[in-house]
Every structure is written in C-alpha cells, then in structure tokens.
PLY file of the C-alpha trace (Angstrom):
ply
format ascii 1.0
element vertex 334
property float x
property float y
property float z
element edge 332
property int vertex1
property int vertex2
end_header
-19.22 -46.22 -11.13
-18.02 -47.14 -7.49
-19.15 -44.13 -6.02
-23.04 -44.31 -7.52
-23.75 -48.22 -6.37
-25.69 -48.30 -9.90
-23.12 -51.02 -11.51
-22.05 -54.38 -10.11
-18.48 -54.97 -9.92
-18.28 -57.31 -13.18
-19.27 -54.01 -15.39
-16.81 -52.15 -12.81
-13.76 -54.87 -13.48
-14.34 -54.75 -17.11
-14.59 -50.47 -17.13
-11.21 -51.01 -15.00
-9.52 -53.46 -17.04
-10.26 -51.43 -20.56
-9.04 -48.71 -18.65
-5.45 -50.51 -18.18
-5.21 -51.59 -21.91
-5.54 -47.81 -23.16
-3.10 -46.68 -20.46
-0.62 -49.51 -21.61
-1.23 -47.57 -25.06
-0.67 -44.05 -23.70
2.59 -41.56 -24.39
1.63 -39.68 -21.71
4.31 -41.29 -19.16
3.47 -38.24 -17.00
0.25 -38.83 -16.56
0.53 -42.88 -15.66
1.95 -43.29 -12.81
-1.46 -41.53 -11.34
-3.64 -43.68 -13.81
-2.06 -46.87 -12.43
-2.15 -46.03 -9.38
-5.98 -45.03 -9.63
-6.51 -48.81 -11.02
-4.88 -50.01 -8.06
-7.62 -48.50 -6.41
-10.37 -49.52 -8.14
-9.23 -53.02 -7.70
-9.17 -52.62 -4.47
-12.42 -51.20 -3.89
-13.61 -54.41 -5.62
-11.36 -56.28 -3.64
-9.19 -57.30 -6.18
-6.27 -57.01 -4.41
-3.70 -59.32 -6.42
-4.30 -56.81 -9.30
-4.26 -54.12 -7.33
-0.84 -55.24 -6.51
-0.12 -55.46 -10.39
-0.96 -51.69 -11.11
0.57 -50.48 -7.94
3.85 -52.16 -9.35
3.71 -50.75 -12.28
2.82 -47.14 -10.74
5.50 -47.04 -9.03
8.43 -47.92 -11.69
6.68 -44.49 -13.40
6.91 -41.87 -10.46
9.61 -40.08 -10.16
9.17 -37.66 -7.01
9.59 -38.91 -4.08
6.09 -38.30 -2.10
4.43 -40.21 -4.94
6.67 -43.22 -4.82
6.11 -43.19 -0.64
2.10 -42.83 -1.46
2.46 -46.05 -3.82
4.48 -47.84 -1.63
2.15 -47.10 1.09
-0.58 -48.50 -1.02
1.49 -51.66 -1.96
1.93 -52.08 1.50
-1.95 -52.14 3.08
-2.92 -54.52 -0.83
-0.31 -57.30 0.63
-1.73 -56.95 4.58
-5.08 -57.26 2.35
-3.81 -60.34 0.91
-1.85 -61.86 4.21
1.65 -61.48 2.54
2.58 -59.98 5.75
6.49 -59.89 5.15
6.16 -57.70 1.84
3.80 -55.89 3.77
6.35 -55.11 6.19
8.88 -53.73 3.41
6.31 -51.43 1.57
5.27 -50.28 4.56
8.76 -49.59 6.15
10.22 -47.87 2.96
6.97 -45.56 3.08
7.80 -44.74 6.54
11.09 -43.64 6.01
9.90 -41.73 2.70
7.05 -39.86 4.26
9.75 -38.97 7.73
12.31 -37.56 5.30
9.42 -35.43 3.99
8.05 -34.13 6.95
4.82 -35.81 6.57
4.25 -37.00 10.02
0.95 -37.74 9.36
1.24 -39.89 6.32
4.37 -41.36 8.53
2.49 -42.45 11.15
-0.15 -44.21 9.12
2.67 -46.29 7.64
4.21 -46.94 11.15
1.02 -48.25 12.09
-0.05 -50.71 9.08
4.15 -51.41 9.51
3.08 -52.26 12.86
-0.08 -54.20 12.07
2.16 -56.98 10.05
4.87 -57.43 12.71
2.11 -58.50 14.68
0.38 -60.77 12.12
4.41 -62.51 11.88
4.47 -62.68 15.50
7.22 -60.28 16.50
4.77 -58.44 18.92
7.65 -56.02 20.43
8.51 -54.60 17.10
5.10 -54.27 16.69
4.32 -52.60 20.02
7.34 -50.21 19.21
5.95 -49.07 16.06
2.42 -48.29 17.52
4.57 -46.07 19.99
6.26 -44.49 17.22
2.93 -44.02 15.05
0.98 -42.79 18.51
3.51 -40.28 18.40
3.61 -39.01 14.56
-0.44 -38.85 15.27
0.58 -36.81 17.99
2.41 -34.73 16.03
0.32 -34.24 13.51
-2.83 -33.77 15.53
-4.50 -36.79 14.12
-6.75 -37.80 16.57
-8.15 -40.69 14.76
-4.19 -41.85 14.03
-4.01 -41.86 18.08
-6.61 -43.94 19.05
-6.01 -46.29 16.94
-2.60 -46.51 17.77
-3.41 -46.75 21.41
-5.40 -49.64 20.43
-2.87 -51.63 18.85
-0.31 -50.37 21.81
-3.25 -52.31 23.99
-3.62 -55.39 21.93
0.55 -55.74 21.94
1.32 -55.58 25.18
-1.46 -58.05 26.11
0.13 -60.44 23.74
3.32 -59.79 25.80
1.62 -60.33 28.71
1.97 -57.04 30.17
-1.92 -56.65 31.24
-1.15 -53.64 33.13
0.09 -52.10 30.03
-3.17 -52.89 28.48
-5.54 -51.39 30.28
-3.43 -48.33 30.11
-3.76 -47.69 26.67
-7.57 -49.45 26.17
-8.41 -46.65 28.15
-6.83 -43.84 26.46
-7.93 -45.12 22.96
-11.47 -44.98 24.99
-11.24 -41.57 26.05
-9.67 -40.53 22.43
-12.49 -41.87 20.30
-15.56 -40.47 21.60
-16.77 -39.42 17.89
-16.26 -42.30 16.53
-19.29 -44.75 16.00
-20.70 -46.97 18.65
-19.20 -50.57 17.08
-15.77 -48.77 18.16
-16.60 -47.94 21.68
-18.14 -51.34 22.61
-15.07 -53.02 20.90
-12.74 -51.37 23.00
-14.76 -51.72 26.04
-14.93 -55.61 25.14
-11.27 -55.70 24.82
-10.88 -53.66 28.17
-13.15 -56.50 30.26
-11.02 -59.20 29.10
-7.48 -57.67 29.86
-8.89 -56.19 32.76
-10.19 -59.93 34.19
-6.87 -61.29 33.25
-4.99 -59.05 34.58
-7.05 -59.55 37.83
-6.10 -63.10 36.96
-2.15 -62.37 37.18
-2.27 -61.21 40.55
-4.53 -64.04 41.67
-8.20 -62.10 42.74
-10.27 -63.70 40.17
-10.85 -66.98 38.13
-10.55 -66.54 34.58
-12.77 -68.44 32.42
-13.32 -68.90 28.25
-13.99 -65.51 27.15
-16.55 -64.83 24.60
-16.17 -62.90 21.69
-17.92 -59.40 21.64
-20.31 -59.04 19.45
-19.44 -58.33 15.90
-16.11 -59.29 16.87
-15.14 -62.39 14.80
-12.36 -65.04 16.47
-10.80 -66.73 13.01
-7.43 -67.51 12.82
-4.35 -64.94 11.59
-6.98 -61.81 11.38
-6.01 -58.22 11.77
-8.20 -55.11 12.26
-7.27 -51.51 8.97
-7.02 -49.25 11.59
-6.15 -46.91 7.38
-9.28 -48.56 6.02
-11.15 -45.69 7.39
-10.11 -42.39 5.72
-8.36 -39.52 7.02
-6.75 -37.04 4.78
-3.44 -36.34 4.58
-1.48 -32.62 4.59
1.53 -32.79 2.34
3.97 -30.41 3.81
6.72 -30.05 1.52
6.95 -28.32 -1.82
6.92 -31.68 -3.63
3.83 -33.09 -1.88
2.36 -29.44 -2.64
3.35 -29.66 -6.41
1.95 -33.27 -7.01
-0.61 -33.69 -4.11
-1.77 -37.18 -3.18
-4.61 -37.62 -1.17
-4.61 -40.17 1.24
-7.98 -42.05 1.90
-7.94 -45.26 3.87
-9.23 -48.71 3.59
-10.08 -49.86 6.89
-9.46 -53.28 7.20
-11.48 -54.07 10.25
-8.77 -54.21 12.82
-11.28 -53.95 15.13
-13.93 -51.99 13.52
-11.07 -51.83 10.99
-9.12 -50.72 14.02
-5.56 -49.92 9.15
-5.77 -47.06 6.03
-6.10 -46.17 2.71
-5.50 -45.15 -1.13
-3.97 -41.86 -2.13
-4.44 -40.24 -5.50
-2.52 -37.70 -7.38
-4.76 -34.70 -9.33
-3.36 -34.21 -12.85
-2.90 -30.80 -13.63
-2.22 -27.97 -10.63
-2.79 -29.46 -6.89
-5.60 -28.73 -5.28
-6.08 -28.26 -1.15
-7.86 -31.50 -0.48
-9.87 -31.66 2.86
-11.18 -34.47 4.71
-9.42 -37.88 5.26
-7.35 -39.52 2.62
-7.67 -43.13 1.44
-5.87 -46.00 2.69
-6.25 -49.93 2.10
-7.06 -51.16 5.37
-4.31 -52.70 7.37
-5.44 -55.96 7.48
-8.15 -58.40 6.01
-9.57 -59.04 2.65
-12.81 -58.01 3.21
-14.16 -55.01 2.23
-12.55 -51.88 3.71
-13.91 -50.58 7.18
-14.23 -47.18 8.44
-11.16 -46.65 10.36
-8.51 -44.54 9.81
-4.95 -46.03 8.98
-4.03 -47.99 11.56
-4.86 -51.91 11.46
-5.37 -53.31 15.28
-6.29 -57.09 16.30
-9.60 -57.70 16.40
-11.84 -59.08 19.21
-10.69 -61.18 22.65
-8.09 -62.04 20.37
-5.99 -59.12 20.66
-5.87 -59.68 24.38
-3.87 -63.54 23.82
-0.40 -63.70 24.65
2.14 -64.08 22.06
2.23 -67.76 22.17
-1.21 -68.25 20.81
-2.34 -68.37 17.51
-2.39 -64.84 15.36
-6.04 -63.35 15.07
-7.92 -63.27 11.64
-8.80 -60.54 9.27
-12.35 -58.79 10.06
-14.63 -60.09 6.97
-16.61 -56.83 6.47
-15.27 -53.88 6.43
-16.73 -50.23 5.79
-15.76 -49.28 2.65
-14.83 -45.56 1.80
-14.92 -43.89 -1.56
-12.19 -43.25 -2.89
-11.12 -39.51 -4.17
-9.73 -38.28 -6.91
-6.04 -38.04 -7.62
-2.99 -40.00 -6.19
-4.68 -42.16 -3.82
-3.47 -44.44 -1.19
-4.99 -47.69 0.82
-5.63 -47.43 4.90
0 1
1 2
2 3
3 4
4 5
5 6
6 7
7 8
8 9
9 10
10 11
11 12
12 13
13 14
14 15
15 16
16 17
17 18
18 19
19 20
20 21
21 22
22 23
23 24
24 25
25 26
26 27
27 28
28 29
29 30
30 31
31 32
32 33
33 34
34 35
35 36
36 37
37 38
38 39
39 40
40 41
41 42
42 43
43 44
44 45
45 46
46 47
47 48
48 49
49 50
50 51
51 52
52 53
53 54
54 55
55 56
56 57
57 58
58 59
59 60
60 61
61 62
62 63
63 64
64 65
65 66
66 67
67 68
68 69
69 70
70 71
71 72
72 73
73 74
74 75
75 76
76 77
77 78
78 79
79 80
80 81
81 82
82 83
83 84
84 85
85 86
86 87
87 88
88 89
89 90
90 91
91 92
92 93
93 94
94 95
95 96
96 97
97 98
98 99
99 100
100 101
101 102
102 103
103 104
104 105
105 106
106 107
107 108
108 109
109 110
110 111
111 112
112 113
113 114
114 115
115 116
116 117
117 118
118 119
119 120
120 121
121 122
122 123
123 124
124 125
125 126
126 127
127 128
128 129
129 130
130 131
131 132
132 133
133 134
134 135
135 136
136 137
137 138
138 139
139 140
140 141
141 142
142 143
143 144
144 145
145 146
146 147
147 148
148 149
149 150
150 151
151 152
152 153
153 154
154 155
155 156
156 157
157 158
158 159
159 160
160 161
161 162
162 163
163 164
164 165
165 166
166 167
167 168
168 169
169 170
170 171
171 172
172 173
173 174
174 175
175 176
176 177
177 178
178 179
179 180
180 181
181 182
182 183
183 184
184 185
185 186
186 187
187 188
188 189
189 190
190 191
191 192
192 193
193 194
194 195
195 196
196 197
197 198
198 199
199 200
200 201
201 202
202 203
203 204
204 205
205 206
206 207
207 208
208 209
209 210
210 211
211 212
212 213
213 214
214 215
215 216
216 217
217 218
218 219
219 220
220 221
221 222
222 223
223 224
224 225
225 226
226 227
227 228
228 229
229 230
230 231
231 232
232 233
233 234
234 235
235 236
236 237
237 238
238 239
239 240
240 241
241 242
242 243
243 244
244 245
245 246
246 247
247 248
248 249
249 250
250 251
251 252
252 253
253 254
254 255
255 256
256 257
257 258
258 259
259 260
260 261
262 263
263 264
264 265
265 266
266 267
267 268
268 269
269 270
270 271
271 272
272 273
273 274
274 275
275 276
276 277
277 278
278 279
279 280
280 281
281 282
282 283
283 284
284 285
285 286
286 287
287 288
288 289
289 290
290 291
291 292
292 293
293 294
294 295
295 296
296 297
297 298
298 299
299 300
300 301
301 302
302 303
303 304
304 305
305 306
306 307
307 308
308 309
309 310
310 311
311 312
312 313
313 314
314 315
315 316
316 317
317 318
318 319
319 320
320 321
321 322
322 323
323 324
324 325
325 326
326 327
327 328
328 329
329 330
330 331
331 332
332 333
C-alpha cells in the first residue's frame, strides 16, 4: 500500500494496526518477531514513530538469534533519533554496534557507529561523536561502502568544526566531496556550502578575513537541535555469518536529512529460506521526524549549522526527507 502511493496513510494506519491485532492472535512465535518488526516499519514510513517504537519493542523480546536482535535494536535506535530521545538513541544504537562487530558485519557496524555518532552530537558530547564517525569511516572502509564513507566524512567535518578545529574540517568536507560524486546534486552543493563557511572561518582563526552572519544554503534549514539520517537513504547490507545467512535481514535506510539526510534504515527478515538481497538495505534516518531522506545510514548536521562550535545551540532535524521503500523481510531504519 506504501509502495503504490494509491492509499493515504489513514487506510495505511488502519491496514497496519489490524495487522498488529491478528499478530497479537498468532501461535506462530517464529514468525513474529519479523511481523513486528515489519509494523515497526510501516509506522515509520508513515512517520509514526512512537508506535514504531512499540512494535520494535515487542520484536525484539521475540528474536532469538543474535543478528536479528542487532537489526531491531538498530531500528529502535534511528525511531528514538526520529523522535529526539537522543540518550536511548545512544543505547540502541551502541548495543547494535557491538552486536553487528561480534558478527563480522562491518557494514551493518558502521551504520550503527554512525547514527551512534549522530546522537552524541545532538547531546553535545561532540568528541565522542567525532570518534565514532572515525570508527564508522573506517567499518565503511572496510566494507567498501562508499556511501557509509562519505557520509561519515561529513559528520567527521561537521564535529571537528564544532570543536573548533577548522583545519580538520576542511579536511574531511573535501574528502566526503571527492567520495560522493554519484550522489545527487542537493548533496554536492550541501557540502560545498558547508566547505565555504569552515573554510571563511578558518581564514577567520588565523586573522586574513572578516567573518560575517553566514547564510544558510539553500534547502538547508537552521532550526534548533536538528540532525541530518545520513541511514535514511538505503544501502543494503551483506550478512556475513552463518546466522545472518540463515535468517537474512535486509537493511534499508531512512535518511533523516542530516544534510540531505546526511542517517539509515529498516531491515527485514524473509520468512522461509534467505534469499541474496541486492541493493541498499533500509534504515530510519539518523535524525529528524520528517519523512526519511535519501541517504545512506549515517545522520550528519545539517546546514551552516554543522560548522558552529560546540558552545552553540544543537542544529535541528531536516523536515523533509526522501523516503525509501521499504523491502521485504527483517528490515531496519537508516
């Protein structure tokens, strides 16, 4: 119903919530921990995000192997930076880390590093935030996910700005530049945009220019305590291990507008034998409540904003973000 833009999204709540009274119904505890996690989806498709929360909640007290629980968690995780409960955004998205890295599944791992790293910086603790951008630039690396790397370069960017280390900045503005040449236009100007204003403070620091007001970039909203979903946006994810192989979640991502959505997306889990899924997977985006952009995983602050030091105000969540299909199976937010 999503997927053909024929219904509005009161016949696509009600389909959803009729959906959740037969699975409270169901013997089939095998098969729920996929269907609540696929209602956690829908919810968040529609933006629904406190009851997406409620059905990823109760996923996850039904699945029992371990890549599951990490693809839930995940999803738990990008709902609350969806919702601005930043802190339990922080936990899912740490415990989903660590699940994915004692899997082997660098490049669900770095995903969650980088939506991990997308809250720190909405609490304010921009160094633990700049660390875990490092640590997701280099799971993307890992895992040849070039979309992963940009976006992490990005958020690298946007946290050492905040620290005031302009230098840094421009450093990693311009690799995320070089690394996203297929992405769309939006992404390119928004990094360029970010680029001119650390570059003119930075010029500032060392006293050759006079900085004045910036303006924001076009498209590139300044509200207060925003994000950008870097895993709205949809990549898919490769499960490495035989239990990822035996229960296959695909990933697809809810970009959240850090920047263009700058955070990831919902995974689902097929029912009977996996099947090789190509493509991205699905993620909630990393950051705002608006509707999820086309980025992949990681969430990014948005606009001239990104480029403030830490002691000004947090930047708000983009308002209109891309939003991605989502899949079938296990699927998770980005």
């Amino acid at each position: 119903m999503l997927k053909s833009g024929r219904h509005g999204v009161g016949e696509v709540a009600q389909a959803l919530e009729g959906s959740w009274r037969l699975a409270k119904r169901s013997t089939k505890q095998g098969l729920l921990g996929q269907l609540y996690n696929d209602l956690g989806l829908g919810y968040s498709q529609l933006q629904l995000f406190p009851l997406a929360v409620e059905t990823f909640l109760q996923a996850l007290s039904l699945c029992q192997r371990p890549g599951e629980q990490a693809t839930v968690l995940r999803n738990l995780g990008m709902a609350h930076n969806a919702l601005g409960n930043y802190q339990e955004a922080r936990q899912f998205h740490q415990k989903a880390a660590d699940l994915h890295g004692s899997l082997g599944q660098r490049w669900e791992q770095g995903r969650s590093l980088g939506s991990l790293a997308f809250a720190l910086s909405q609490l304010g603790d921009h160094r633990a935030a700049r660390d875990n951008y490092l640590h997701a630039l280099l799971a993307a690396q890992d895992a040849g996910d070039t979309k992963g790397q940009w976006q992490a370069c990005e958020g690298l960017g946007a946290a050492a700005a905040r620290l005031g280390q302009y230098d840094q900045a421009l450093k990693y503005y311009k690799e995320a530049l070089i690394q996203c040449q297929k992405e769309p236009d939006s992404v390119r100007e928004r990094l360029v945009a970010k680029l001119a204003d650390a570059m003119k403070t930075h010029l500032a620091q060392v006293g050759l220019v006079q900085v004045h007001p910036s303006t924001p970039a076009p498209g590139r909203p300044q509200a207060p305590g925003s994000i950008s979903q870097v895993a709205g946006t949809s990549s898919r994810v490769q499960s490495s291990t035989a239990d990822a192989q035996h229960s296959r979640w695909e990933d697809k991502e809810f970009e959240e507008g850090q920047e263009e959505k700058g955070e990831e997306g919902l995974v689902n889990v097929p029912t009977s034998v996996p099947q090789k899924l190509e493509g991205p997977r699905t993620h909630l985006p990393f950051g705002g409540l608006g509707a999820p952009r086309e980025h992949s995983g990681i969430l990014i602050p948005n606009g001239s904003q990104a480029n403030r030091s830490a002691r000004r105000p947090r930047e708000a969540l983009p308002k209109n973000p891309q939003r991605r299909v989502t899949q079938s199976g296990f699927c998770i937010i980005m």
